[in-house]
DOROBA-997505 format. One line per 8 residues: number of its first residue (from 1); for each residue z, y, x of N, C-alpha, C, CB. Coordinates in steps of 0.02 Angstrom, whole numbers, plus 32768, in hexadecimal, padded with zeros to 4 digits. Glycine has a CB too. Example, Ala and Ser with C-alpha at 12.3 -4.5 7.8 and 13.67 -1.06 7.14 Angstrom:
<nodes>
1> 8186 7EE4 8294 8186 7F1F 8267 8186 7F5B 8294 81C4 7F20 8235 ~ 8162 7F90 8282 8165 7FCB 82AC 818A 8002 8285 811E 7FE2 82C0
</nodes>
This chain:
<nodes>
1> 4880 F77A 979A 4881 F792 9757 48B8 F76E 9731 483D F788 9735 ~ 48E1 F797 9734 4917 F770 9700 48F4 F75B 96A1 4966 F7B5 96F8 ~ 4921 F710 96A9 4916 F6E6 966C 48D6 F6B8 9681 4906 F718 9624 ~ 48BB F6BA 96B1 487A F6A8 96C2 489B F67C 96F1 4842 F6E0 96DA ~ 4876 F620 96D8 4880 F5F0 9708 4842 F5C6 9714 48B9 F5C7 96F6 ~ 484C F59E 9743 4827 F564 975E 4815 F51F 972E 4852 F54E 979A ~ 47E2 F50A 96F6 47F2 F4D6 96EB 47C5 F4BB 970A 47FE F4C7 96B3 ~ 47E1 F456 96FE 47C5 F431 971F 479D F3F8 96E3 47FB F418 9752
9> 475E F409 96CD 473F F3CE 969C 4739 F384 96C2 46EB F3E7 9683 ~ 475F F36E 9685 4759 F322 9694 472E F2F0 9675 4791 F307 968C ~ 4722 F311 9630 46F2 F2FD 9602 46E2 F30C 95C6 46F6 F2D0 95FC ~ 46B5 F2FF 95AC 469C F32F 9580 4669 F315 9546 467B F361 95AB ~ 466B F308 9500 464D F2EC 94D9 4615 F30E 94B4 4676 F2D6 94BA ~ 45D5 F31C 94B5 45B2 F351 9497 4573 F317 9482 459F F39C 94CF ~ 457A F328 9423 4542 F30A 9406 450A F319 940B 4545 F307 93D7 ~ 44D1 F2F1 9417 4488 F315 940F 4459 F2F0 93E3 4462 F31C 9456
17> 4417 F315 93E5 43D6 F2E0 93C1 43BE F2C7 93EE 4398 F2FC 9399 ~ 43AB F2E8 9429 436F F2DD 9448 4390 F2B8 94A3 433D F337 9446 ~ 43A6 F280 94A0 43CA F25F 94E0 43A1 F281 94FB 43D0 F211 94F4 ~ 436D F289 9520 432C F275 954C 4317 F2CF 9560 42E0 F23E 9512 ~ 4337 F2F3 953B 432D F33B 9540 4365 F357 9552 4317 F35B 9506 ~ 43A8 F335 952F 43D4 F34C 9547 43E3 F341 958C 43FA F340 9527 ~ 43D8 F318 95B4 43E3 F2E4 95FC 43B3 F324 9618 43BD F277 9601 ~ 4378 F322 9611 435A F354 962D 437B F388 9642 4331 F367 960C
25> 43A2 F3B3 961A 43B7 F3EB 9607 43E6 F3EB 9633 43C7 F3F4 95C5 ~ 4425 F3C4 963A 445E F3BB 9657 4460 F3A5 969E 447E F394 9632 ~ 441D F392 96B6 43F2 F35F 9701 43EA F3B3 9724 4380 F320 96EB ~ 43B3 F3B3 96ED 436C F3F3 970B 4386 F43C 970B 431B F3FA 96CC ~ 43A6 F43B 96DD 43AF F4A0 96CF 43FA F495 96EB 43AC F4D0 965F ~ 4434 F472 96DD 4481 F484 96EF 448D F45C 9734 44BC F468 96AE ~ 4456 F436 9732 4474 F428 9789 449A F3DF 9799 44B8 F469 979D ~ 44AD F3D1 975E 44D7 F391 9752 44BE F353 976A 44E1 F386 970D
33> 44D7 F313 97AF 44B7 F2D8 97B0 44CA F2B1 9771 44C6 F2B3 97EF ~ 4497 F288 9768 44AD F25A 973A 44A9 F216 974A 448E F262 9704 ~ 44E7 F200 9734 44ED F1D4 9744 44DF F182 9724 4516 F1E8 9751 ~ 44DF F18E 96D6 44B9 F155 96CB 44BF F152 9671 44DC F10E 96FA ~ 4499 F114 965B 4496 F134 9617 44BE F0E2 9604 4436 F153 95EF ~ 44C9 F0E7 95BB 44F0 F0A8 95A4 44D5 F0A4 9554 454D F0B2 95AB ~ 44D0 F067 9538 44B8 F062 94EE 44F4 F074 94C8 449B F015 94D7 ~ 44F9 F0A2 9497 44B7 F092 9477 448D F0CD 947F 44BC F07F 942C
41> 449B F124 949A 448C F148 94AA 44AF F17C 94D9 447B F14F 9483 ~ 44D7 F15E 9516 4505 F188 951E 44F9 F18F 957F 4556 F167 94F8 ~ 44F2 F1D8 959A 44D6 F1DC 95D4 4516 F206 960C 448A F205 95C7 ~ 4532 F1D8 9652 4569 F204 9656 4548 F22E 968C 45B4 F1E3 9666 ~ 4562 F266 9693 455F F2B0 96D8 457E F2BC 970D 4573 F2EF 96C7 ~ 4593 F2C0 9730 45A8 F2CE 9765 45AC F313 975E 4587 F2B6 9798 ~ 4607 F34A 975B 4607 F367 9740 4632 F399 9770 4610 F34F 9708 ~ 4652 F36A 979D 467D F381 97E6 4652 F3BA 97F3 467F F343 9830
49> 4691 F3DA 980E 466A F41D 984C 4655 F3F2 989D 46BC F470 9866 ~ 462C F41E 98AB 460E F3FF 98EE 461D F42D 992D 45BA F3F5 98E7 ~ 4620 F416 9978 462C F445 997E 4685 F44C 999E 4614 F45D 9941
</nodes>
């Protein structure tokens, strides 16, 4: 499909309320490992294709 490319996420900053729901969310429903959390609220993903 022309104009249509490949990107590659490297990272990604998205505010929330709820740490503990969001981790859920991004673990349980998208599939994402996670990899670890840091103070004062901040949790990183594993975001690579697998595979």
């Amino acid at each position: 499909m022309a104009g249509v490319h490949d990107i590659h996420l490297a990272q990604a900053a998205i505010m929330i309320r709820d740490q503990e729901r969001a981790k859920s969310f991004y673990r349980d429903k998208l599939g994402l490992r996670h990899l670890l959390d840091a103070p004062p609220a901040l949790s990183f993903f594993n975001a690579a294709r697998h595979g």
